[in-house]
N, C-alpha and C positions, 0 to 999 in steps of 0.2 A: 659728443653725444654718448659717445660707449662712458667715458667717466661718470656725467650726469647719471644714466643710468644704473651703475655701478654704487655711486653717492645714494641714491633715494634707497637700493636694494636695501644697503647697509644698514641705513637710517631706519629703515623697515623691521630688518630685523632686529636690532638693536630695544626698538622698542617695542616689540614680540617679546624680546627676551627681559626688559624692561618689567611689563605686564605680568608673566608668568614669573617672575621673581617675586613681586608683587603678591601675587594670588597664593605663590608656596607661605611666603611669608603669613599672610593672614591665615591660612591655612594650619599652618604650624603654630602659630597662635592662640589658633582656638582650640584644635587641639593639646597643646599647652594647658589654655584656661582649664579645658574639660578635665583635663588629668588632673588638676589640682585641684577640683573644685571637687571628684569623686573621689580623690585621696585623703582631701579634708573630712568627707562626708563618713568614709572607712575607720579614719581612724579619729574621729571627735575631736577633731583641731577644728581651727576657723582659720579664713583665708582673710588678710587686714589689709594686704596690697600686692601688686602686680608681682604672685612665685613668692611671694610671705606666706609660711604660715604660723602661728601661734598655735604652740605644741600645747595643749589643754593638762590641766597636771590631772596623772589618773593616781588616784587612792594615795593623795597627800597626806602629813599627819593631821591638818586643822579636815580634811574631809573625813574621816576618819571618827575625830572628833562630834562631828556633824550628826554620823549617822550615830553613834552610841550617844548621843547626848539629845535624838529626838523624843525621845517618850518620856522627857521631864524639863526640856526646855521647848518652851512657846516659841516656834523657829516661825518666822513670817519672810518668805522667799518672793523675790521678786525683782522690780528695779526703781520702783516709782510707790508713795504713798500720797496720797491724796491732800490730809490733813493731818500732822501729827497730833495734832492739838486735839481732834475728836475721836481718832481711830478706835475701835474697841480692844481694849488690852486687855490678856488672862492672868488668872493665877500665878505669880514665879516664887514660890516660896525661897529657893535657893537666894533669892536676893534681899529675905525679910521677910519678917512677921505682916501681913496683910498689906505686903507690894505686889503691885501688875503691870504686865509690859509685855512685849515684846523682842525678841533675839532677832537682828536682820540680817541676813544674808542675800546682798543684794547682788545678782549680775556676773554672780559666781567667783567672786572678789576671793582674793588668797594673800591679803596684805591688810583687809583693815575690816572692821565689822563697825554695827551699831545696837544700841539696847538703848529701848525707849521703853522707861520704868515712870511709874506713878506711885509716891506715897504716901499714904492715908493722914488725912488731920491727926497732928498730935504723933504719928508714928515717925519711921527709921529705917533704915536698913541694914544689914549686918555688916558690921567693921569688917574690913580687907585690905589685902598689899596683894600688891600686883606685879607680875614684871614684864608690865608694858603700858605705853603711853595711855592716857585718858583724856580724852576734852570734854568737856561737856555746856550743854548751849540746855539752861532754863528755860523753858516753856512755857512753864504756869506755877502759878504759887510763892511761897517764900519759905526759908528756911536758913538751914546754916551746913557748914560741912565741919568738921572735926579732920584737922590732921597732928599724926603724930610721928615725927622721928623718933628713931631708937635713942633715948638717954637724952630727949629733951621736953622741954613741957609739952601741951596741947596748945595750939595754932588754931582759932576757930574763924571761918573765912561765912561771911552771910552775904545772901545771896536773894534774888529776887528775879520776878519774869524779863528777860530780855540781855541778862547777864550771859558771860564767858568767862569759864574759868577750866586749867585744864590739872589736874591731879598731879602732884609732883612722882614721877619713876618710884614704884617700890616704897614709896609712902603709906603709913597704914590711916586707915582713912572712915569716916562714916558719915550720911546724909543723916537731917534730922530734919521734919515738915514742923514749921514754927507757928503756919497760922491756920486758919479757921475751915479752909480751901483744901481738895487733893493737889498735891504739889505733881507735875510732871517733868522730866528730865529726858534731856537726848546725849547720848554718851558714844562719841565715835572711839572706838581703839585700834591698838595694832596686836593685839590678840592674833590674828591667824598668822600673820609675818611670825612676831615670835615664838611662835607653836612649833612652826614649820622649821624654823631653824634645829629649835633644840628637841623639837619629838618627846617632849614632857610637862604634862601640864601638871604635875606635883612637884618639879621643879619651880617654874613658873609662881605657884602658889606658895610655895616653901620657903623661896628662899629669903635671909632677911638684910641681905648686904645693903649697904646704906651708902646713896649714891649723894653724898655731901654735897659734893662740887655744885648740885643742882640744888638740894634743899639743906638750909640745916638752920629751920629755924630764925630767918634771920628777922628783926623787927618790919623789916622797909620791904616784905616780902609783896605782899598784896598791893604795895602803894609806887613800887617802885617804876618805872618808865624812862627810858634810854632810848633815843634818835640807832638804828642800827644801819638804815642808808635811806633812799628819797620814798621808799614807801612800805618800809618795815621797823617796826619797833620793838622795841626787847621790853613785855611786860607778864605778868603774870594773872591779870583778871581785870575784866573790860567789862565797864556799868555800859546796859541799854547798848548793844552792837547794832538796833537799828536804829538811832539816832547821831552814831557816833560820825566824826568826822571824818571821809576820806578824800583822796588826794587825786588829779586830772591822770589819766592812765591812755591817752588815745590808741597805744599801740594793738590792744583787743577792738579796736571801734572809734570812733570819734563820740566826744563827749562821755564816754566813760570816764569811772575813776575808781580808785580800789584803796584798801592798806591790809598789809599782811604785820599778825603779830607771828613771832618768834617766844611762845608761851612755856616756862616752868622749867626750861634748858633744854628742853625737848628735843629728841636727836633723830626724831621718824616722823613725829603730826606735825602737819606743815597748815596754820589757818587764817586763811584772809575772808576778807568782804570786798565783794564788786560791786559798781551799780550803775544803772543804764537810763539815759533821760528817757522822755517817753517818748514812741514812735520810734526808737532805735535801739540797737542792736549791737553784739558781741559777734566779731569774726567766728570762724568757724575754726574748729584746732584739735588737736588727739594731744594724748600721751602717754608716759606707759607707765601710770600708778591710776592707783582706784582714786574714785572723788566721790565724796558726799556734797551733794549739793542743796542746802536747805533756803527756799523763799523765805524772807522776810516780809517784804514788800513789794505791789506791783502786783500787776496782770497781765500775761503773755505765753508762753510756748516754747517749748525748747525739741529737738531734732538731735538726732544723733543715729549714727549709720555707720558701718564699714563701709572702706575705700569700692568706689565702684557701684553702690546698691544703696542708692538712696532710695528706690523704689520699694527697698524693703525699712525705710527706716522705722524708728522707733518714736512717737510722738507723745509730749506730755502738756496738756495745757495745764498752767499752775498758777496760786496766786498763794499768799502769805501761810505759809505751815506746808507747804507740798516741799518731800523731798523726794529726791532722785538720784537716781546714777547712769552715767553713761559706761558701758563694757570701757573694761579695758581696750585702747590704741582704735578707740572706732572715732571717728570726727564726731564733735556736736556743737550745736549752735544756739543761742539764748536769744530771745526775739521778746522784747518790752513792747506791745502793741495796744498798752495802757495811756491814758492821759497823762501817769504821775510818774515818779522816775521808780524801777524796779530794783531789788537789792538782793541779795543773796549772801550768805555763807556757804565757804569751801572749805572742805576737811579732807587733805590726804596725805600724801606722803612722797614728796616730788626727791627730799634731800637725798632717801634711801638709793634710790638708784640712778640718783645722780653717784653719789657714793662711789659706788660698784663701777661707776662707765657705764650703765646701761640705760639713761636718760634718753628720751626720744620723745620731741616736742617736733608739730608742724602744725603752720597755720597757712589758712584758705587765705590769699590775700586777694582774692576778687572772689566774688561771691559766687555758688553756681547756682547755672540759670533755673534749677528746679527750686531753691532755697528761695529767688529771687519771686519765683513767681506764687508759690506757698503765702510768702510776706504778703504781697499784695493782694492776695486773697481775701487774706486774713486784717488787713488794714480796712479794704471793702468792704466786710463782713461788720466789722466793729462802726464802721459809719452808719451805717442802716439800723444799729441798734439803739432801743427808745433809751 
């Protein structure tokens, strides 16, 4: 009897102490949370996961840049545009005689930018060399590009709405509008990455070393096409990106599929096309470079959130010309809630820090239940309509 009683005592206490380990624990936790979530709030970091935080860069060289370069560049801040193809663009003189556009600074990115320029029937822009990556995804119109290496002829590369083409490194180079139409242009770079490095944008502009290995003029330059593994190829300009052919990809989603080019020897722009049947979807995933993400095709919705706070997330409904970006290392997810299959272009720069060892990819492999029930919403919603 005395043992019995002695046993349940024990057991008793046990799980007293059970409980209140328990309760210290959650306790400690939230206190934890709070501490970090008022540390974050203190010093202008973000919190991305459980005691992460992403140190916010204060008074970078490309920020820097930002603010001496607002009261003559048309800066359009944000993280999402509607329609490139209609948006209103202003005066940018610095990129030509009666060219308009806009400078994006999307999402507080400090690795890649974008400029969405329009050039007038018949006009141009001004020749430049650059020292950093260019892609650029035509929009509308037709024209040609002029490039030239040091000590070789002129290379002229024509171009049309739906094309990809990405500017060779340090190439001196110029847009020409060939037809009848304003021609528009989407130009993602790595401008702020190489700013940041070298703290000099008269470097940058100056210098005129000539990166051979990548260009030098060769004939088979714009035609050329090389297999580089099961859904990348090594090319330098891709007629109609939304019709072109891609390859089964299920690992983002079932029934996806994707292909990534490897464009102009390019050592930072990293550019593929996904695309989503209809009524399906792309897993959810982070990582930790900037992404442009431009609709070609398709009607549907995308999400994106830091770890934890989907309740705060960020939503964009999109259909053909909507671009976007998700923060850097926040989850997002791409939802085709359209009849046709959805497509998209991605532009960023995954190589760079892979590079470094500082790549960081994760994906949602079951869905969560807030995403799950958002979809079916929005599936509901789209059946009801005429």
């Amino acid at each position: 009897m005395t043992r019995r009683t002695v046993s349940v005592r024990s057991l008793l206490i046990a799980v007293g102490l059970l409980v209140l380990a328990a309760i210290i624990a959650v306790q400690i936790g939230l206190a934890r949370a709070i501490f970090y979530e008022m540390y974050a709030f203190v010093k202008g970091d973000e919190i991305v996961a459980d005691s992460v935080l992403r140190i916010s860069p204060q008074n970078s060289p490309y920020q820097q840049w930002l603010e001496q370069s607002s009261s003559q560049v048309p800066i359009f801040e944000g993280w999402a545009i509607d329609d490139i193809a209609t948006i209103d663009l202003r005066a940018w003189s610095q990129q030509g005689e009666g060219v308009r556009g806009l400078y994006l600074h999307f999402a507080g990115y400090q690795m890649t930018d974008g400029r969405l320029i329009e050039i007038p029937p018949g006009g141009k822009t001004d020749s430049q060399r650059k020292l950093y990556e260019k892609a650029i995804y035509f929009v509308s119109g037709e024209g040609y590009t002029v490039l030239q290496q040091e000590g070789q002829p002129l290379q002229r590369v024509a171009w049309k709405a739906g094309d990809l083409f990405s500017v060779p490194l340090n190439v001196l180079h110029q847009h020409f509008n060939s037809g009848g139409e304003p021609a528009r242009l989407l130009t993602i770079t790595t401008f702020p990455l190489v700013l940041n490095v070298f703290d000099s944008e008269r470097f940058i502009d100056k210098s005129t070393h000539a990166f051979t290995e990548r260009y030098d003029f060769e004939p088979e330059f714009l035609s050329s096409v090389k297999e580089a593994s099961d859904y990348e190829l090594e090319t330098n300009f891709v007629e109609d990106i939304g019709t072109v052919g891609t390859r089964r990809h299920d690992f983002r989603g079932e029934g996806n599929s994707t292909i990534r080019w490897l464009m102009a020897g390019n050592s930072m722009l990293d550019l593929h096309i996904s695309e989503m049947p209809p009524r399906m979807y792309k897993k959810a995933h982070r990582h930790s470079s900037d992404a442009f993400i431009l609709l070609l095709s398709g009607e549907g919705f995308s999400v994106t959130w830091r770890e934890g706070a989907y309740d705060e997330r960020k939503r964009v409904d999109w259909k053909a010309g909507t671009l976007f970006v998700p923060p850097m290392f926040w989850y997002h997810q791409h939802l085709n809630s359209g009849s046709t299959p959805a497509r998209y272009l991605a532009i960023n720069v995954p190589r760079v820090v892979k590079n470094l060892g500082m790549r960081f990819e994760d994906q949602i492999e079951v869905d969560l239940e807030e995403v799950q029930d958002e979809w079916e919403r929005e599936l509901r919603k789209v059946a009801t309509e005429p």
